[in-house]
C-alpha positions as a printed NumPy array, in Angstrom:
array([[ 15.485, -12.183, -69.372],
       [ 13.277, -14.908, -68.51 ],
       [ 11.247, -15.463, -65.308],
       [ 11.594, -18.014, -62.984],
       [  8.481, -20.018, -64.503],
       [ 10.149, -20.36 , -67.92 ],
       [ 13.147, -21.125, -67.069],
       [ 11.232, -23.892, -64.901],
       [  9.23 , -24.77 , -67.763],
       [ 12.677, -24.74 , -70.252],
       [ 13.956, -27.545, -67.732],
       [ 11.067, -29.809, -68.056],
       [ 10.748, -29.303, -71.652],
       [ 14.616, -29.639, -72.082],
       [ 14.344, -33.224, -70.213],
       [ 11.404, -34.646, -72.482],
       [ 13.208, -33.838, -75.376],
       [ 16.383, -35.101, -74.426],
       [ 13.999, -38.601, -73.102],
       [ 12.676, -38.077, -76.807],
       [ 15.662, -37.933, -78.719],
       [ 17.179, -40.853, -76.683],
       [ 14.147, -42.713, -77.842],
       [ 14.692, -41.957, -81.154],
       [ 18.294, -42.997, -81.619],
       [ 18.505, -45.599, -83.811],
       [ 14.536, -45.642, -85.487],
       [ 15.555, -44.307, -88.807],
       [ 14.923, -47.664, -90.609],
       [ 11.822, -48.224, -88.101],
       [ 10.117, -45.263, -89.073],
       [  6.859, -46.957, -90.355],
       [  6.556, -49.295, -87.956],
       [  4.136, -49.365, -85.039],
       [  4.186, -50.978, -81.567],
       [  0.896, -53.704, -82.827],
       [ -1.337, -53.496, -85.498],
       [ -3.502, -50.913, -85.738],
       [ -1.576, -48.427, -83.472],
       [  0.7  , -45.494, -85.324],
       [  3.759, -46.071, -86.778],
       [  6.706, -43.979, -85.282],
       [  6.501, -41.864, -87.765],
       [  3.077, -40.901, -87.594],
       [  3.639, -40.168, -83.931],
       [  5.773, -38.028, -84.781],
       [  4.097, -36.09 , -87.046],
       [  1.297, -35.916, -84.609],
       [  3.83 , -33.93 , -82.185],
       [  4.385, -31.585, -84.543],
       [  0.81 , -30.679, -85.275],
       [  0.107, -29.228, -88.609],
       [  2.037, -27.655, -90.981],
       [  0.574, -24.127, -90.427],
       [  1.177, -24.518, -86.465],
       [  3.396, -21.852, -85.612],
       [  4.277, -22.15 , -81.639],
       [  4.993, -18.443, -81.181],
       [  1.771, -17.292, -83.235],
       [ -0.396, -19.829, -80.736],
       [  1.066, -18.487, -77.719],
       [  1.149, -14.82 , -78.724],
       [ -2.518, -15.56 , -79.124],
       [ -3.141, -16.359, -74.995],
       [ -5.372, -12.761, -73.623],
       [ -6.143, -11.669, -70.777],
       [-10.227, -11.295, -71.694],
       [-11.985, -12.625, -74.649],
       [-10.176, -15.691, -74.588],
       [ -9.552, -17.173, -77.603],
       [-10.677, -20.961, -78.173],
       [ -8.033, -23.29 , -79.366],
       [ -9.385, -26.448, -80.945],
       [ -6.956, -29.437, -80.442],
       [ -7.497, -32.484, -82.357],
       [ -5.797, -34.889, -80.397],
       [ -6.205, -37.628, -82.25 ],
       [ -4.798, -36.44 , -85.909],
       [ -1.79 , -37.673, -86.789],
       [ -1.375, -34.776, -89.536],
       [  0.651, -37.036, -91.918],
       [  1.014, -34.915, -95.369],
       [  3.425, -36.152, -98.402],
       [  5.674, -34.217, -97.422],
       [  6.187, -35.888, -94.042],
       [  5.753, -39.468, -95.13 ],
       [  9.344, -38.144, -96.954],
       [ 10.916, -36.991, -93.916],
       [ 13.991, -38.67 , -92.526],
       [ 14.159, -39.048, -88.667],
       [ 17.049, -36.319, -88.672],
       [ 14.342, -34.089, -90.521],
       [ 11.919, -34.398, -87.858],
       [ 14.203, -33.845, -84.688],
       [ 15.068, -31.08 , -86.567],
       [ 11.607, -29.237, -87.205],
       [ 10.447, -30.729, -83.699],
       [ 13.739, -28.851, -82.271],
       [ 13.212, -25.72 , -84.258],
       [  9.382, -25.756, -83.056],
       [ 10.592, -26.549, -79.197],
       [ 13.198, -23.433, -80.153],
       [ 10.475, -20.688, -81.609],
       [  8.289, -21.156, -78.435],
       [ 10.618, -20.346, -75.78 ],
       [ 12.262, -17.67 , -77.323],
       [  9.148, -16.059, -77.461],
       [  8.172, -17.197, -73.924],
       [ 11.323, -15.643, -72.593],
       [ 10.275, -12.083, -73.82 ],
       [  7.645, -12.271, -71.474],
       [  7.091, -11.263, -67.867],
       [  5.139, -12.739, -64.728],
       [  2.207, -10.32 , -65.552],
       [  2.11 , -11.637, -69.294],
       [  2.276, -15.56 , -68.246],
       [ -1.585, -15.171, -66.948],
       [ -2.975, -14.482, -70.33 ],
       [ -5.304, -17.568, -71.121],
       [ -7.043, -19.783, -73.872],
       [ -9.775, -21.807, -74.241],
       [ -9.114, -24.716, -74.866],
       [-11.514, -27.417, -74.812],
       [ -9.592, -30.793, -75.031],
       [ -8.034, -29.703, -71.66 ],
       [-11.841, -29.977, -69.485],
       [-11.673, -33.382, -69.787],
       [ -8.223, -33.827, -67.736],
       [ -7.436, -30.543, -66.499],
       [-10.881, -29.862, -65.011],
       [-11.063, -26.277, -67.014],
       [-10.633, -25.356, -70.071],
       [ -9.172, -21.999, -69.187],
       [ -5.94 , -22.649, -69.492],
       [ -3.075, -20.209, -69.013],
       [  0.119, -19.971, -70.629],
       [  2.53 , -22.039, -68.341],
       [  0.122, -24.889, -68.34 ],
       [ -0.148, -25.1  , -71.813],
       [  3.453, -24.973, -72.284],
       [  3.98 , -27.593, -69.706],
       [  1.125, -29.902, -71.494],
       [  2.565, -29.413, -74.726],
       [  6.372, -29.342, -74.335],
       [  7.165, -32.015, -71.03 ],
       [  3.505, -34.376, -70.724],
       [  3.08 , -34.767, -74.374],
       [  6.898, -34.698, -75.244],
       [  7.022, -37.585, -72.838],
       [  4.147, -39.392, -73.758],
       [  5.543, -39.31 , -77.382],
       [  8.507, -40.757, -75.855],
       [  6.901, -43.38 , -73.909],
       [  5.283, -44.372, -77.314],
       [  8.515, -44.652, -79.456],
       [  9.492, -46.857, -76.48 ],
       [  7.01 , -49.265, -77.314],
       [  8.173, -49.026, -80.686],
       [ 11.835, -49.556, -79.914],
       [ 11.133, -52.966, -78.093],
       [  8.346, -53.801, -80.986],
       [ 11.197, -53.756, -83.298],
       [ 14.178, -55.304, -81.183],
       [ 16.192, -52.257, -80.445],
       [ 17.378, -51.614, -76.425],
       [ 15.805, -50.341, -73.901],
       [ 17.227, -46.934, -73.243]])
């Protein structure tokens, strides 16, 4: 059963991506365009909030420790665009985005108040967070309501760059 924090954490994360998927409805033929030149097109924000193709969520956070953190380098500003994903249709995307969202908190419910503590290093995170120490919950609210939502805010700008309404 999952602790309080999760289940907190589920509800934020369940709220971006609902903010997200609003965002999304109606981009498939906008996919490769971009707010203004020289920003990314919606699809390569997209593929940005997936990470890269070997990112496994549950992997990552099964990785968190109590001592002898381990560092986790995020590139924040790779888009990690492959063939593959310059094929994918919208629907493919919420889908693997969805299935991501789904892997982490089914393995974040299997753990307790004790386990949530476990940390990482992760350097991108000094800059904004003030640490880079970062344990579990924080990450998971970073990752999976702040960025979810940023990503949303930035298929907004997308939406009105390309005529579609304001949702």
């Amino acid at each position: 059963m999952a602790t309080q924090t999760v289940r907190d954490l589920e509800a934020k994360s369940d709220a971006a991506w609902k903010n997200l998927k609003a965002q999304l409805a109606g981009l498939e033929p906008y996919l490769e365009r971009a707010d203004a030149p020289g920003e990314w097109t919606a699809r390569e924000v997209l593929s940005h909030l997936m990470f890269g193709d070997s990112w496994k969520p549950a992997a990552l956070l099964g990785s968190f420790a109590e001592r002898e953190l381990p560092t986790i380098d995020i590139q924040a500003g790779d888009n990690f665009l492959t063939a593959a994903r310059r094929r994918m249709t919208l629907a493919q995307f919420v889908a693997a985005l969805e299935a991501q969202r789904r892997e982490a908190f089914e393995y974040l419910r299997t753990l307790s108040d004790a386990d949530l503590g476990r940390k990482a290093r992760i350097p991108l995170f000094k800059s904004f967070m003030g640490t880079d120490e970062i344990p579990l919950p924080m990450f998971v609210g970073a990752m999976y309501d702040f960025h979810m939502n940023d990503v949303a805010g930035q298929i907004a700008k997308v939406r009105k760059a390309v005529g579609l309404p304001a949702v």
